[in-house]
C-alpha positions in Angstrom: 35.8 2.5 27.0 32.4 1.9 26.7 31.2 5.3 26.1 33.9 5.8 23.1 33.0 2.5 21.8 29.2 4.0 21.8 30.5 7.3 20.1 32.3 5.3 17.5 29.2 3.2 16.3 27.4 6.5 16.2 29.7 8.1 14.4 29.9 5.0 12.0 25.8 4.8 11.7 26.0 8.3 10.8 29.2 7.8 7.9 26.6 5.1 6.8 23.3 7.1 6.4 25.1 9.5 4.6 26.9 8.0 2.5 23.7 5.8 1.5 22.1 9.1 0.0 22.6 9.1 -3.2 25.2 12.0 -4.4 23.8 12.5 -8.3 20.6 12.2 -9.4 20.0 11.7 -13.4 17.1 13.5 -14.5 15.7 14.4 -18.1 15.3 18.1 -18.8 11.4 18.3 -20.5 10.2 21.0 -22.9 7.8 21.6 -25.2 9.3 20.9 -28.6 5.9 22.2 -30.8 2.9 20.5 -32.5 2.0 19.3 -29.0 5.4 17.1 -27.8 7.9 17.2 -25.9 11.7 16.9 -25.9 13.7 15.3 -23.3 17.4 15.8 -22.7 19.7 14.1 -20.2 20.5 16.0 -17.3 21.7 15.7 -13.4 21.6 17.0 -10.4 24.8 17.2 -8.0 23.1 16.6 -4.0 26.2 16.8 -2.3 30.1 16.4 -3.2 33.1 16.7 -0.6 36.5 18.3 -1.3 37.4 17.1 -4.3 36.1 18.5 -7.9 32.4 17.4 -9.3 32.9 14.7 -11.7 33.3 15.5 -15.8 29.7 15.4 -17.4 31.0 15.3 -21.2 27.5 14.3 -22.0 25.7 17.1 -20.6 25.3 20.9 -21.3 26.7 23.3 -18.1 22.5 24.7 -17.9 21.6 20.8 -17.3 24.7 19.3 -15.1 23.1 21.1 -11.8 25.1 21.3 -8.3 22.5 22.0 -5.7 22.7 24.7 -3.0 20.1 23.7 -0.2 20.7 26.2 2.7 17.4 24.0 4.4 18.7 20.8 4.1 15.4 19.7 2.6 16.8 17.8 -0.1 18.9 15.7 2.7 16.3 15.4 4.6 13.9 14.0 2.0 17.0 11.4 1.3 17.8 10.7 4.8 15.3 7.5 4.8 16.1 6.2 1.3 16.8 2.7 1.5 21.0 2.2 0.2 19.6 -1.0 -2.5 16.6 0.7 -3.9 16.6 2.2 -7.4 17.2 6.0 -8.0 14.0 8.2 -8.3 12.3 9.1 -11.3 13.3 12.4 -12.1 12.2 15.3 -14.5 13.0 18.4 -14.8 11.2 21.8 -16.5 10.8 25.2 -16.6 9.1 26.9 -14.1 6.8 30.4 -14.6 6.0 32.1 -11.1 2.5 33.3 -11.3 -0.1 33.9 -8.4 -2.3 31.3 -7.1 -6.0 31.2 -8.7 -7.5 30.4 -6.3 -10.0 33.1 -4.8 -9.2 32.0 -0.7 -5.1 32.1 -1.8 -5.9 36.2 -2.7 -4.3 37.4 0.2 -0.8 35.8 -0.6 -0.4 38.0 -3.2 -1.9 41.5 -2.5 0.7 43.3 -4.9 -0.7 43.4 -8.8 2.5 42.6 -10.3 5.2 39.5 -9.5 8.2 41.0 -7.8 11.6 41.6 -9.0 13.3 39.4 -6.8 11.6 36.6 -8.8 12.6 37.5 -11.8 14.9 35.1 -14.2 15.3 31.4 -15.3 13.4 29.2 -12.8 13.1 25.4 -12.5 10.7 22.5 -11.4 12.2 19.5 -10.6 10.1 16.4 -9.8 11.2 13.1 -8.1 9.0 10.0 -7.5 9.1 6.4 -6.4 7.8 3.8 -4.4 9.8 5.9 -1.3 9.7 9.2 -1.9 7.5 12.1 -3.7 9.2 15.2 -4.2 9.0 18.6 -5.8 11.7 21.4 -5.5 12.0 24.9 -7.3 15.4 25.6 -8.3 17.1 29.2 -8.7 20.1 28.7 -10.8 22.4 31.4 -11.2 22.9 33.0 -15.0 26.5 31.3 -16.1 28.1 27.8 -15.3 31.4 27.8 -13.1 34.8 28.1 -14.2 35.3 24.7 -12.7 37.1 21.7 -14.1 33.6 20.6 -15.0 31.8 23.5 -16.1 28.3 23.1 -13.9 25.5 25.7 -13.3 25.2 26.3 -9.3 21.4 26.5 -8.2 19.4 27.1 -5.1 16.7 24.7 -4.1 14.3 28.0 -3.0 11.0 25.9 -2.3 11.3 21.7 -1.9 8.0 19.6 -0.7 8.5 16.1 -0.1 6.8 13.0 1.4 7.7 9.7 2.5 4.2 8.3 1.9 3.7 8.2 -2.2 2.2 4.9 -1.6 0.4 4.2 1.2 -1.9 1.4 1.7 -4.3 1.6 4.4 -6.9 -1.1 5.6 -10.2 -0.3 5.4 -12.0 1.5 8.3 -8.4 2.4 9.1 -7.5 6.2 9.8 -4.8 7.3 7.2 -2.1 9.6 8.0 -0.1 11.3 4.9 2.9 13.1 5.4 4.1 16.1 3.9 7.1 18.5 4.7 8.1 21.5 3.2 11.0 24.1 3.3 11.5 27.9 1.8 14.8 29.6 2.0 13.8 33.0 1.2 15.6 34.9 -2.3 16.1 38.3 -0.4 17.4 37.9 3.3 17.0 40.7 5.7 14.9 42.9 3.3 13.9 46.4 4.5 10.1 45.7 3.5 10.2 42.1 4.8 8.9 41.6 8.5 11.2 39.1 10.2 9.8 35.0 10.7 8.3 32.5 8.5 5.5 34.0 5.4 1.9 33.3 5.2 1.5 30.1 3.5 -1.4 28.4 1.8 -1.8 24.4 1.9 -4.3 22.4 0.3 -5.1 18.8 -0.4 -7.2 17.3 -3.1 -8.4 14.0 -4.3 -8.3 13.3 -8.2 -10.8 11.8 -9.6 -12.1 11.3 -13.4 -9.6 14.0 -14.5 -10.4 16.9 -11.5 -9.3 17.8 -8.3 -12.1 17.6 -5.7 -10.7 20.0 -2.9 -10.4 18.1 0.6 -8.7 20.4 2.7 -7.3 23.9 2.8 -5.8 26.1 5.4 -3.8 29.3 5.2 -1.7 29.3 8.2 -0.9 33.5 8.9 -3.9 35.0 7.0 -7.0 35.4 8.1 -9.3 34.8 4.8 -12.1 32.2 4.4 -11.1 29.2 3.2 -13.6 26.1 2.1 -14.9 24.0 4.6 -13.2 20.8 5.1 -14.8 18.1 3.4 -14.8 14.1 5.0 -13.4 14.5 7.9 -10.0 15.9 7.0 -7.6 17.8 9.3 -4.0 18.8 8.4 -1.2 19.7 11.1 -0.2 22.4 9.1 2.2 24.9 10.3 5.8 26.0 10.3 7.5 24.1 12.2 10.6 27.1 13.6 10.2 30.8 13.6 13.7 31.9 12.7 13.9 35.9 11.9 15.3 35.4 8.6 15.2 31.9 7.3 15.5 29.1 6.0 12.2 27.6 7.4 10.9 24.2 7.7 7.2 23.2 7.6 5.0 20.4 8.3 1.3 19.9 6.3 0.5 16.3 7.5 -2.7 15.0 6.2 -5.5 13.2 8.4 -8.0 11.1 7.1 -10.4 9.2 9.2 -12.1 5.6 8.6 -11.1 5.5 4.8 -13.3 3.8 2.9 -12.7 2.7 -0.7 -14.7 5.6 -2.5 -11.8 7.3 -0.9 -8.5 5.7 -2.8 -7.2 7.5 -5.2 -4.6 9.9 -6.6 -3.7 13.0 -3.9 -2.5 16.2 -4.6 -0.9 18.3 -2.2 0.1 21.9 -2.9 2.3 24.2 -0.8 1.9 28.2 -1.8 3.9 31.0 -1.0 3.5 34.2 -3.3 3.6 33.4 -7.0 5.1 29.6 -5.7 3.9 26.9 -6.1 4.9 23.1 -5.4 3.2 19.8 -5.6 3.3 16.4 -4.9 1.2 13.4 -5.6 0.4 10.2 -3.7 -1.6 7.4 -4.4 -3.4 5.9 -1.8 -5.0 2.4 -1.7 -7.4 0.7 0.1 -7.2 -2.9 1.7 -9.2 -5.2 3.4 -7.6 -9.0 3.6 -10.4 -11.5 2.8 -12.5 -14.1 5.4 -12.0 -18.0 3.2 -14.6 -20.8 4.6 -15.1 -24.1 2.8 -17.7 -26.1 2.8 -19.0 -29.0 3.7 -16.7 -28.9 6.2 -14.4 -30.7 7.7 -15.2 -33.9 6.1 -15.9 -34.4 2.6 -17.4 -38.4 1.8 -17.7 -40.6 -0.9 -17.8 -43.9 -2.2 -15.1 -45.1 -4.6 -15.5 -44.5 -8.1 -18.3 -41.7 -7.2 -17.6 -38.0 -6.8 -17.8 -36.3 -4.0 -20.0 -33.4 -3.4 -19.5 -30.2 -5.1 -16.6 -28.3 -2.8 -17.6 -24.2 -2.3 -15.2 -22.2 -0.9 -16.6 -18.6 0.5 -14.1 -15.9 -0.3 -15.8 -13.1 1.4 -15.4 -9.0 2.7 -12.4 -8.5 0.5 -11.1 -5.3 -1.1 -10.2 -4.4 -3.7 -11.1 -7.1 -6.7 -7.6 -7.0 -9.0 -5.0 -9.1 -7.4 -7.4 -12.2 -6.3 -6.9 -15.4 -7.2 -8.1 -18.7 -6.3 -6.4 -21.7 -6.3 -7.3 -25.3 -5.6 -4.9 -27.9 -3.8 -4.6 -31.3 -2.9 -2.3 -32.2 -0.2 -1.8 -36.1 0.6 -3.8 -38.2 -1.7 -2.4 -41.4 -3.7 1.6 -39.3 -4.1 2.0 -38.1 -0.6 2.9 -34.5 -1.8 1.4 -31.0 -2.4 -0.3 -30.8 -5.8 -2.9 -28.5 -7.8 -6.3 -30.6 -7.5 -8.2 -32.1 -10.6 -11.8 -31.4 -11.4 -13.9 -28.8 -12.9 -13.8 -25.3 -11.4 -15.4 -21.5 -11.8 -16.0 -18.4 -9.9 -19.1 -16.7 -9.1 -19.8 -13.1 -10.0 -18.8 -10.5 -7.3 -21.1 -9.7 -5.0 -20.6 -5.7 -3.8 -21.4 -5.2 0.0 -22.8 -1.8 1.5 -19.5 -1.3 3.1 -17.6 -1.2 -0.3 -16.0 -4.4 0.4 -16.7 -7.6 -2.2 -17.2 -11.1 -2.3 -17.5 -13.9 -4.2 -17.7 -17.7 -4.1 -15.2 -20.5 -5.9 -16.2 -23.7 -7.2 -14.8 -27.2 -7.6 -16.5 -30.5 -8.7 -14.2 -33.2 -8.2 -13.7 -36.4 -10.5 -14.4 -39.8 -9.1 -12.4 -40.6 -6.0 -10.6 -44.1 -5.3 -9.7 -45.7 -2.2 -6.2 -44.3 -2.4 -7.2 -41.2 -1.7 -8.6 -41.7 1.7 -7.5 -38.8 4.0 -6.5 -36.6 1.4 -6.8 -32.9 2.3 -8.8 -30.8 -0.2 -7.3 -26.8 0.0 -8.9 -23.3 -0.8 -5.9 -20.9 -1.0 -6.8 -17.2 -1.8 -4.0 -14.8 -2.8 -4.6 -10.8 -2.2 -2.6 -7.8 -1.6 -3.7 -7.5 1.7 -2.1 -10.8 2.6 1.5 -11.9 2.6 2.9 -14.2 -0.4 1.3 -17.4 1.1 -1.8 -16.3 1.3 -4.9 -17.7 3.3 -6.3 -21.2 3.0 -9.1 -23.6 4.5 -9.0 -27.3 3.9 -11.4 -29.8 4.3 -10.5 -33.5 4.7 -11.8 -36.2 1.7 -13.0 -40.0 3.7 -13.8 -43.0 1.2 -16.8 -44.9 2.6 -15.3 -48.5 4.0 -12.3 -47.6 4.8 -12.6 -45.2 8.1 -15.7 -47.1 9.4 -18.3 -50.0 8.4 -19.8 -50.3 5.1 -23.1 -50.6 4.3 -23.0 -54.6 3.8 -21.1 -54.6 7.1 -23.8 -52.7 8.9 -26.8 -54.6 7.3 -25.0 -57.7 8.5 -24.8 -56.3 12.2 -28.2 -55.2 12.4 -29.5 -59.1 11.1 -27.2 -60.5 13.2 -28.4 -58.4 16.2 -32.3 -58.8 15.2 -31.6 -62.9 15.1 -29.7 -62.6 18.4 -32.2 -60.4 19.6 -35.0 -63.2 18.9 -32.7 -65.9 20.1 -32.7 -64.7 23.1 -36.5 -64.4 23.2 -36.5 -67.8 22.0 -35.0 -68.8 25.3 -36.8 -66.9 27.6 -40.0 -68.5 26.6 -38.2 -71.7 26.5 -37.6 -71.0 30.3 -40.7 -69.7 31.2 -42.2 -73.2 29.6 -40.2 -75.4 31.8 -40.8 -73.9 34.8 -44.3 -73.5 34.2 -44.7 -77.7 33.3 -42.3 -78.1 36.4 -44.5 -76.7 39.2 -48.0 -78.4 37.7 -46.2 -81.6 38.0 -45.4 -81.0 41.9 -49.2 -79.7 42.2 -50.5 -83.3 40.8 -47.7 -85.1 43.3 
């Protein structure tokens, strides 16, 4: 009983992560429409549909109302870990020219001058991105729609590249690990001039910065030509990742970096190559370090009433990066009893850039006169960041009025009077003492 119960919420889980990929995925179709823009028209792309008909797309035309054929199950795959409530991807969609790579170390990919005939035809790129997935997959759709109640244009995904990473965020000093799959299901099956297994492949990962790619990485799993040298530290695990005879074939191209630094965030691009195709994804990576907050003087603040306390510094230090800080100033007790932003005259200092890459900088506050009310009121740095969660981190100092935790200054000039006169009281009576026992024993001397 147990075991079918077991079966059953398998089963169930299953139903469930399937059903929470998403079946049609609206896209717009992007071309150039002359005099340097571009036209976009509505179109769709059917993932996956069970017995019954695809649904009536009035508003589309058959070559842009796509159902998918993905003999690799990449596009599933890429789905599979696609949260149910989050929005849909971005999604465009273009057409798609196979050429040969340019690159001089990608040459033996293509040793044949001219593009074969298998690759001839209408070709598509479609793109998808969001804060879960980045994905790029080069459809073959066949030449006429189907005669089905909803005319629809059937299309093979031939080459999808997908990651789950688009956005990582790594702390600083931190290694960062990319991923980065990849499938082919090859156009002409159990060719003649075809050797059996997975193609020579080329992968390569770049950094963009100021409008270029600077090349990171690049290997070309199956061929023996020189590629660059890697460049920081980076290693890939890249490799296909079965060795059918015939296909379809899944890869892997997972990116190592090590110790990122913040020179090193950026926009990514990684490109998977087989002969005259291409596909590309695009992550941006970001770099983190959470901020150190001190305050100072610390953990007592005094003053007299009706004088100001000293200036209150607050040391927001080894952060990164600068957008998304702020510095706010609290005061939690005090004459209401409650939690409330804190009076007095405030600034920032100007960032201070450490050789690291991190930053700091130091807050302000000069606070008003206090009154005696205000004894044991809690003065609060709170420092918000994206390295933090939404409360953020604080130190606190604590605010004493003079005369009210201890003696004042009249009471402790009085003590120190009263204790000088006690003091030469008692010396009074000591010599007082002294005298009379001195007169007593000459009087017994003269007896």
């Amino acid at each position: 009983m147990k075991r079918l119960s077991l079966l059953l919420a398998v089963a169930l889980g299953l139903a469930t992560a399937v059903s929470a990929r998403p079946a049609v995925i609206e896209c717009w179709f992007v071309e150039d429409a002359g005099g340097g823009k571009l036209a976009k028209k509505p179109a769709a792309l059917l993932l996956r549909q069970g017995a019954e008909s695809p649904p009536l797309r009035p508003d589309l035309a058959p070559e842009r109302y796509l159902k998918i054929h993905d003999p690799a199950g990449a596009l599933q795959a890429a789905f599979r870990q696609y949260p149910r409530d989050a929005p849909a991807p971005r999604c465009e969609m273009s057409l798609y020219v196979p050429l040969p790579a340019s690159a001089k170390w990608l040459s033996g990919l293509t040793p044949e001058q001219s593009c074969p005939r298998a690759l001839d035809g209408t070709w598509l790129m479609v793109s998808m991105s969001s804060s879960f997935l980045s994905l790029s997959s080069l459809l073959r759709p066949q030449s006429e729609p189907q005669p089905e109640p909803a005319l629809i244009t059937m299309a093979t995904a031939v080459l999808t590249v997908f990651t789950h990473t688009p956005t990582p965020r790594i702390p600083m000093g931190q290694d960062a690990l990319l991923d980065l799959s990849f499938a082919y299901v090859p156009l002409t099956p159990k060719a003649p001039s075809l050797a059996p297994g997975p193609p020579p492949f080329g992968l390569e990962w770049r950094r963009q910065h100021l409008g270029k790619g600077h090349l990171l990485l690049a290997v070309t799993p199956g061929l023996n030509g020189q590629v660059p040298a890697a460049r920081e530290g980076a290693v890939a695990f890249a490799a296909w990742d079965d060795d059918e005879p015939w296909g379809p074939w899944t890869g892997n191209g997972t990116f190592w970096l090590p110790a990122v630094r913040p020179s090193q965030e950026g926009t990514y691009l990684a490109t998977v190559h087989l002969p005259y195709l291409q596909g590309q994804i695009t992550l941006e990576l970001a770099v983190l370090k959470p901020p150190k907050v001190a305050l100072t003087p610390a953990p007592l603040v005094w003053a007299a009433p009706g004088e100001a306390p000293p200036e209150l510094l607050c040391l927001v230090s080894h952060f990164y990066p600068s957008h998304g800080l702020e510095v706010e100033w609290e005061l939690r007790g005090g004459p209401e009893g409650r939690l409330q932003k804190a009076e007095g005259q405030r600034w920032l200092s100007a960032l201070r850039h450490h050789s690291d890459g991190s930053l700091s900088l130091s807050a302000h506050l000069q606070l008003p006169p206090v009154t005696s009310e205000q004894h044991g009121a809690r003065y609060a740095c709170r420092v918000h960041h994206p390295s933090l969660s939404a409360l953020g981190r604080s130190a606190e100092v604590t605010l004493q009025v003079a005369g009210l935790s201890g003696p004042s200054l009249e009471d402790g000039i009085g003590l120190f009077l009263s204790a000088f006169l006690l003091l030469g009281l008692l010396k009074a009576l000591g010599w007082a003492a002294a005298y009379l026992t001195t007169q007593n024993s000459m009087e017994k001397k003269t007896e």
